[in-house]
TORSE-517823 format. One record per atom (N, C-alpha, C): x, y, z; atom name; residue number from 1; residue in three letters. Coordinates in pm, whole numbers, plus 50000, padded with zeros to 5 digits. Layout:
<atoms>
{{X Y Z} 'CA' NUM 'ala'}
...
</atoms>
This chain:
<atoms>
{{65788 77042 47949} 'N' 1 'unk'}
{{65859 76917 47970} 'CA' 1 'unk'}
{{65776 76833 48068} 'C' 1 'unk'}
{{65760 76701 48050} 'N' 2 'unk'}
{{65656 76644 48094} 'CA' 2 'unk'}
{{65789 76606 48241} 'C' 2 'unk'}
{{65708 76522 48334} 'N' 3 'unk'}
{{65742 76464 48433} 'CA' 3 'unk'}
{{65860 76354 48429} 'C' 3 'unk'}
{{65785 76259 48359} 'N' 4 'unk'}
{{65873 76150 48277} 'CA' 4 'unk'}
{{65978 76176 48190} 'C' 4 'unk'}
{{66006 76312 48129} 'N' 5 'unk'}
{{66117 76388 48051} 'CA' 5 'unk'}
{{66220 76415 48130} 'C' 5 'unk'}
{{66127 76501 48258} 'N' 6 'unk'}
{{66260 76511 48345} 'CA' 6 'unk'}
{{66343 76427 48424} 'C' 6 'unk'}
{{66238 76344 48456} 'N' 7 'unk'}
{{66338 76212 48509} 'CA' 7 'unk'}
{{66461 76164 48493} 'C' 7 'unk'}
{{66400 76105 48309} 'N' 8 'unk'}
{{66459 76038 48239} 'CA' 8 'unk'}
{{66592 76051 48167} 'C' 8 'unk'}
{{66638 76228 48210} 'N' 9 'unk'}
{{66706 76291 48133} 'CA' 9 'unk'}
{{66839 76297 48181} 'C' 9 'unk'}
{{66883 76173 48298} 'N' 10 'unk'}
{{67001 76190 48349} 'CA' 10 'unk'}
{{67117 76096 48278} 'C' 10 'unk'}
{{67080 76011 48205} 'N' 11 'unk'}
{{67156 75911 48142} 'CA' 11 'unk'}
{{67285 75944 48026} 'C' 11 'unk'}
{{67239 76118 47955} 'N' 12 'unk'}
{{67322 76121 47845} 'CA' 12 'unk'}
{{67426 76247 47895} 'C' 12 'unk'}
{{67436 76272 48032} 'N' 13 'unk'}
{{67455 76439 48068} 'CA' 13 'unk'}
{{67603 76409 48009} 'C' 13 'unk'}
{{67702 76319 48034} 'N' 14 'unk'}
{{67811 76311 48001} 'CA' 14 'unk'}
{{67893 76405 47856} 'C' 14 'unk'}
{{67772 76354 47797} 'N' 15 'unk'}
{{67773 76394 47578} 'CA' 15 'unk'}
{{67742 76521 47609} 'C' 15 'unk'}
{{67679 76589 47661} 'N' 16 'unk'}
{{67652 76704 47707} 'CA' 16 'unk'}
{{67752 76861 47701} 'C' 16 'unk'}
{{67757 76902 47615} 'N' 17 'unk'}
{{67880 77021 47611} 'CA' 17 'unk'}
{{67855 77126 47709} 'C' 17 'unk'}
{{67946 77208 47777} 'N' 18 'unk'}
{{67906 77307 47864} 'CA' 18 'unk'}
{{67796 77394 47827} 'C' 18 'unk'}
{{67800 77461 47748} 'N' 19 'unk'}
{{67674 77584 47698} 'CA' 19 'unk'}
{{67573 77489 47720} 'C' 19 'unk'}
{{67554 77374 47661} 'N' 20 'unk'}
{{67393 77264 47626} 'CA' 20 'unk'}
{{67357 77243 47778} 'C' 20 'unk'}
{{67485 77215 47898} 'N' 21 'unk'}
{{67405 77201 48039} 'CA' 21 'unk'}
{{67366 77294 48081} 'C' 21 'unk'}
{{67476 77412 48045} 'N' 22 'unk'}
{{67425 77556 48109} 'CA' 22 'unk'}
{{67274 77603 48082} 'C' 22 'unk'}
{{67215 77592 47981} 'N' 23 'unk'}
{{67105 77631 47942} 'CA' 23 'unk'}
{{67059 77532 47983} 'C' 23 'unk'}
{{67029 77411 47998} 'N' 24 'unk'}
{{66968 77307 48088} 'CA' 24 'unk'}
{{66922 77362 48194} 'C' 24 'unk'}
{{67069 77396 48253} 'N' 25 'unk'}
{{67013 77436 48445} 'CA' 25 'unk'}
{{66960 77549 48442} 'C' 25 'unk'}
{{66978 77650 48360} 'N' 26 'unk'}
{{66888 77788 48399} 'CA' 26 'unk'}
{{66736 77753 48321} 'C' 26 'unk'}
{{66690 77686 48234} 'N' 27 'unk'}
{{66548 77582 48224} 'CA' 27 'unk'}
{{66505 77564 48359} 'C' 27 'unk'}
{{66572 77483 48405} 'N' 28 'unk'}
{{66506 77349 48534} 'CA' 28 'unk'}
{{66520 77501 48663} 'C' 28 'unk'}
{{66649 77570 48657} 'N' 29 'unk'}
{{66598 77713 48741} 'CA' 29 'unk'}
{{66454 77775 48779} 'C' 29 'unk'}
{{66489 77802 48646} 'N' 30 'unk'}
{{66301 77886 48563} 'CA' 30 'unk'}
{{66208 77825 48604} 'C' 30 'unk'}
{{66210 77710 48586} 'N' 31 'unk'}
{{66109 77643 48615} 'CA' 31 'unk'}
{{66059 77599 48772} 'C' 31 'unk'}
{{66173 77571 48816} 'N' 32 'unk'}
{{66138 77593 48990} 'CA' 32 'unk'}
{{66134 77713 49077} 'C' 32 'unk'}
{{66162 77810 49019} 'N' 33 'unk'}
{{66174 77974 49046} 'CA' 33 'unk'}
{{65992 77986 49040} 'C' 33 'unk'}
{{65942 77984 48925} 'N' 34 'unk'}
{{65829 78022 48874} 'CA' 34 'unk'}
{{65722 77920 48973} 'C' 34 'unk'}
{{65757 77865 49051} 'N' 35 'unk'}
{{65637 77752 49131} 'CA' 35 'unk'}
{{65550 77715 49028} 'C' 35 'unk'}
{{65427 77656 49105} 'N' 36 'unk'}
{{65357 77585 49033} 'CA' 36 'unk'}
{{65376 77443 49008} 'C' 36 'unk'}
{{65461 77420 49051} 'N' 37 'unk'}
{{65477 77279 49011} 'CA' 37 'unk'}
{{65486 77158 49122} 'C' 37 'unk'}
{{65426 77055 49103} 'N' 38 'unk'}
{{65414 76992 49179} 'CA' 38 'unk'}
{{65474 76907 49250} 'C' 38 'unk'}
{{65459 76847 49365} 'N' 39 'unk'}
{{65624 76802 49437} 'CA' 39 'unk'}
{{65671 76714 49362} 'C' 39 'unk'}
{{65636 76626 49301} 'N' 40 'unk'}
{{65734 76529 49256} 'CA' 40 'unk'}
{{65799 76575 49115} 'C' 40 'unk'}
{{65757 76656 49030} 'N' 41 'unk'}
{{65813 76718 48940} 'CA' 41 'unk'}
{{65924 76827 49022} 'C' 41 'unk'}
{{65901 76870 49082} 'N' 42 'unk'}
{{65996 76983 49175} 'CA' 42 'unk'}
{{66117 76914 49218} 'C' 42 'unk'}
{{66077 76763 49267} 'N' 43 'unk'}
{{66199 76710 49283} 'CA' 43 'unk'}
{{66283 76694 49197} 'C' 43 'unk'}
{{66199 76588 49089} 'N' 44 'unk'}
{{66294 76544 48953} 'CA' 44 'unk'}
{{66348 76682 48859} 'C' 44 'unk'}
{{66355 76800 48898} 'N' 45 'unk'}
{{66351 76913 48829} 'CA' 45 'unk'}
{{66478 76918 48936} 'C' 45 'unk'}
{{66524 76927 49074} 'N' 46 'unk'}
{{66612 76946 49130} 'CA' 46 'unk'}
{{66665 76856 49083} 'C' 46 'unk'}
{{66685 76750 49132} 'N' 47 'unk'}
{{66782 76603 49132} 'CA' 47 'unk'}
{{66832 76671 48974} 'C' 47 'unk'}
{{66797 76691 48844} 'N' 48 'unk'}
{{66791 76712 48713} 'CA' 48 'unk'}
{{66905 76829 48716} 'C' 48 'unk'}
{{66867 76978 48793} 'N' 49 'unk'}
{{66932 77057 48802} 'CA' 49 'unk'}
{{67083 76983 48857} 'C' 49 'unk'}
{{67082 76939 48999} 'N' 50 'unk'}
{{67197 76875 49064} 'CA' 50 'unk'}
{{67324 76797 48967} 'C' 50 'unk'}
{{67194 76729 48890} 'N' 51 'unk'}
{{67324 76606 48750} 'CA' 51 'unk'}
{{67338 76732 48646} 'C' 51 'unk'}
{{67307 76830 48599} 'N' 52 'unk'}
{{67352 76928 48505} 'CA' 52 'unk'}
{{67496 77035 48589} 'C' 52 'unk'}
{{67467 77066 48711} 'N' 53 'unk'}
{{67550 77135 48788} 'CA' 53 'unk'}
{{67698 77057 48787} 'C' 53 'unk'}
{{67687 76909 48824} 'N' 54 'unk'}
{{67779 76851 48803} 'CA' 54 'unk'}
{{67895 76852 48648} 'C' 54 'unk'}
{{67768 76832 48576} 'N' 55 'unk'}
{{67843 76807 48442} 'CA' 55 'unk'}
{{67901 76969 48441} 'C' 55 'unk'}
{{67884 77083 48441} 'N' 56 'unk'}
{{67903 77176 48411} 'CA' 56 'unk'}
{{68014 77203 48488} 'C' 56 'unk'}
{{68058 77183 48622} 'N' 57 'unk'}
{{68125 77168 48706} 'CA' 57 'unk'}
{{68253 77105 48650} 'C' 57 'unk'}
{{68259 76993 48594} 'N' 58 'unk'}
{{68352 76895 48523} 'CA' 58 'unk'}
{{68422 76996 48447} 'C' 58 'unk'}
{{68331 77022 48366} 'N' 59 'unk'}
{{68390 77097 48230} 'CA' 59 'unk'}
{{68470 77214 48275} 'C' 59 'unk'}
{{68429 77306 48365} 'N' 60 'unk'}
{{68488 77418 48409} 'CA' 60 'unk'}
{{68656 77363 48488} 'C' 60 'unk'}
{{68637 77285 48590} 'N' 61 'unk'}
{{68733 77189 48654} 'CA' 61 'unk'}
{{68844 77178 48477} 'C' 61 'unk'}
{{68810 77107 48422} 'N' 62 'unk'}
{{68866 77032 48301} 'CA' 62 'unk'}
{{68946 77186 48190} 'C' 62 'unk'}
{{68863 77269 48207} 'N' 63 'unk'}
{{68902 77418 48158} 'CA' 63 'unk'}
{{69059 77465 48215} 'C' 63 'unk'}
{{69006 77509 48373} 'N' 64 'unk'}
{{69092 77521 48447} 'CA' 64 'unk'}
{{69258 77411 48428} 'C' 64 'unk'}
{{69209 77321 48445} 'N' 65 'unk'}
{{69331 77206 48411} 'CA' 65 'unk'}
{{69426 77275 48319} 'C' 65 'unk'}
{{69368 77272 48180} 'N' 66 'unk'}
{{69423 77356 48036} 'CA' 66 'unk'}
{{69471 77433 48052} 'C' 66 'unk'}
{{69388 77494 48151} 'N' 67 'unk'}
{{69509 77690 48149} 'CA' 67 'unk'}
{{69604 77669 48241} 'C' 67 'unk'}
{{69553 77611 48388} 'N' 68 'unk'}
{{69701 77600 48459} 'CA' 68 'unk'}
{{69803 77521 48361} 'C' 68 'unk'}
{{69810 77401 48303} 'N' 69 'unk'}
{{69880 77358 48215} 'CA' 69 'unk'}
{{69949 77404 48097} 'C' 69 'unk'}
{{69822 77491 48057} 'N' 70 'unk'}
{{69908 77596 47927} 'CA' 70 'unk'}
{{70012 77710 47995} 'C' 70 'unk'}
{{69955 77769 48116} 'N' 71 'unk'}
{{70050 77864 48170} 'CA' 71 'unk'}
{{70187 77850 48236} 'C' 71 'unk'}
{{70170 77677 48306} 'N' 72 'unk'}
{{70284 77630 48350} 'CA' 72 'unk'}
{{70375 77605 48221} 'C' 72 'unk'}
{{70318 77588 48111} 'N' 73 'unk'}
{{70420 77540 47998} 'CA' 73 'unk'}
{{70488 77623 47956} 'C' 73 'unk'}
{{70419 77770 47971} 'N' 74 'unk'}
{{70468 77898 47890} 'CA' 74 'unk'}
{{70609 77957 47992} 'C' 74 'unk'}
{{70545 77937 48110} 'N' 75 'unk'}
{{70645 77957 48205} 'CA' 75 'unk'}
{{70737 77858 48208} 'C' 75 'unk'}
{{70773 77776 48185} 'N' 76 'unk'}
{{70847 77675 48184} 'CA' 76 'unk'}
{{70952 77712 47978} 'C' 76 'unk'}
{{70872 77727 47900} 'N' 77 'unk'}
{{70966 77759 47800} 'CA' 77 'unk'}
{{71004 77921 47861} 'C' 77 'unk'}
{{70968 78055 47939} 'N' 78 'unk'}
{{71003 78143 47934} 'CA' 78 'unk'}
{{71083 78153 48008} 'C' 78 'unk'}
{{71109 78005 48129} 'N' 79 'unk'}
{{71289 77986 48165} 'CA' 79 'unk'}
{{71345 77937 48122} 'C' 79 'unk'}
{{71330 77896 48048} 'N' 80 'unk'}
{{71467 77775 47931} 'CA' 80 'unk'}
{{71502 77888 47812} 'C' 80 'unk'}
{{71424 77979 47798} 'N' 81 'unk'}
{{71513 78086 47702} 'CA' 81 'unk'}
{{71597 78192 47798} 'C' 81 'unk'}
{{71565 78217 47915} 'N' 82 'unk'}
{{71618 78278 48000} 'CA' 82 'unk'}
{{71784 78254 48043} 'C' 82 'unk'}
{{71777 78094 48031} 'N' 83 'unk'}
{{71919 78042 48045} 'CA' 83 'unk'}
{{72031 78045 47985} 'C' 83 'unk'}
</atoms>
């Protein structure tokens, strides 16, 4: 991934499904794990990691929502048959 790839790659994270960032950030991981690389790619490879962490973050947040919601619902019909 060139320099200019990584940069550039913060604009679509939104469209982005969980698995597609996840494998994003363990990429941009790998890749700063493994050194070699030079500071300004090291940066845009963090900053890159940072906007994937987020999006992934969302989604998990947004997960969570669903289940507390699905579980409050279940509990909520499993006292109205109770009555």
């Amino acid at each position: 991934m060139a320099d200019e790839q990584v940069a550039g790659q913060g604009n679509g994270d939104d469209a982005l499904g969980y698995e597609q960032a996840r494998d994003a950030l363990l990429e941009v991981v790998r890749r700063l794990e493994a050194g070699g690389v030079p500071l300004e790619e090291s940066l845009a490879l963090w900053e890159r990691g940072e906007q994937l962490a987020k999006v992934c973050q969302r989604w998990l947040d947004g997960a969570r929502a669903r289940l507390d919601a699905a579980l409050a619902a279940e509990e909520e019909g499993a006292d109205g048959a109770q009555a």
